[in-house]
C-alpha positions in Angstrom: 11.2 4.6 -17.6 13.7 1.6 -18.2 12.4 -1.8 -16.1 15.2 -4.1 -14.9 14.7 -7.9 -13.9 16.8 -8.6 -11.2 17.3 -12.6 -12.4 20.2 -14.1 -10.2 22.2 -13.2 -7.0 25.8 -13.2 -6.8 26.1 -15.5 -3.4 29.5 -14.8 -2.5 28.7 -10.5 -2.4 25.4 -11.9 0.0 27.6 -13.8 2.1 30.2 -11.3 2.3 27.7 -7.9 3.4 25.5 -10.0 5.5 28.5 -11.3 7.4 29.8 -8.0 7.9 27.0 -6.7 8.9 26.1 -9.6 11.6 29.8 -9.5 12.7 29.7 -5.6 13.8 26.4 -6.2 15.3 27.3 -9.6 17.2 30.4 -7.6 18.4 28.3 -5.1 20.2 26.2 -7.4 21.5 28.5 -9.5 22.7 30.3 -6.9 23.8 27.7 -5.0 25.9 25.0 -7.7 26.1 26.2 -9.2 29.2 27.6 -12.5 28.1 26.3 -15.3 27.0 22.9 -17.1 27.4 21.4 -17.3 31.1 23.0 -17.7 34.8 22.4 -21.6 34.4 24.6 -21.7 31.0 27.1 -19.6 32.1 27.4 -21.5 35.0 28.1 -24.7 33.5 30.6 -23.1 30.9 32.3 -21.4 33.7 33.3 -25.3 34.6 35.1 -26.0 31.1 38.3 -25.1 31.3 39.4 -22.7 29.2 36.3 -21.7 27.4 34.7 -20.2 30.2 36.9 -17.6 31.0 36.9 -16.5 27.3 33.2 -16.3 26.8 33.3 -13.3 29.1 34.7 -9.6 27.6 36.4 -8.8 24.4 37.5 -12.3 23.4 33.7 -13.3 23.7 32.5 -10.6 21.6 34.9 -11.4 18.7 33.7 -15.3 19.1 30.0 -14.4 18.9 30.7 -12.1 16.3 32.3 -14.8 14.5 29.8 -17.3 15.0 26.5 -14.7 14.0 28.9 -13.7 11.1 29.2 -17.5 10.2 25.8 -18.0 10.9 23.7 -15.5 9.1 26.2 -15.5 6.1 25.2 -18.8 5.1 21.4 -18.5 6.2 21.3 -15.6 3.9 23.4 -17.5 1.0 20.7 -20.6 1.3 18.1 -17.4 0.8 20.0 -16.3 -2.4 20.1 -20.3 -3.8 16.5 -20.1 -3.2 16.1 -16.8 -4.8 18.4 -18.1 -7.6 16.4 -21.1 -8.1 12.7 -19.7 -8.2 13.9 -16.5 -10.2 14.9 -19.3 -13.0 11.3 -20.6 -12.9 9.2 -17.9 -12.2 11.3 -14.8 -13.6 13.4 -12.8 -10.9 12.2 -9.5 -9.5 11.3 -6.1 -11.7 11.8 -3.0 -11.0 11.2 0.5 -12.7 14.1 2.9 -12.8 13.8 6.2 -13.9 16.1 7.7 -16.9 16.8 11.4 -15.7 
């Protein structure tokens, strides 16, 4: 049995899965979720020019997958600083792994 302490995380691999993975999602989403927010805000962004017309279909997908790619990237890089910090005072994560 070999134990490993898992003692920093590598922020830019976080930010680069976790935006991945929210970007495919936020596609979908986007894509097949109707559109964005309620009848009363599409409503008023219908009366922006420009931007309402592209909140609706495939151009709106790729935005929200954008922005939940953005988003969730760096929430999840603020959770790794964390991690990064407290593993430095406390001691990181162990875990057992087996040697067959």
């Amino acid at each position: 049995m070999k134990r490993i302490e898992f003692k920093s995380i590598d922020l830019a691999s976080v930010f680069k899965l976790f935006a991945g993975m929210s970007f495919v999602i936020g596609f979908i989403v986007g894509l097949f979720g109707g559109g964005f927010g309620g009848e009363q805000l599409q409503h008023q962004l219908r009366n922006v020019p420009f931007i309402g017309s592209m909140l609706n279909g495939f151009i709106g997908a790729i935005l929200f997958g954008l922005f939940s790619a953005v988003v969730s990237g760096l929430a999840l890089c603020l959770q790794a600083v964390l991690y990064n910090v407290f593993a430095m005072i406390f001691g990181g994560i162990e875990i057992d792994i087996d040697d067959k």
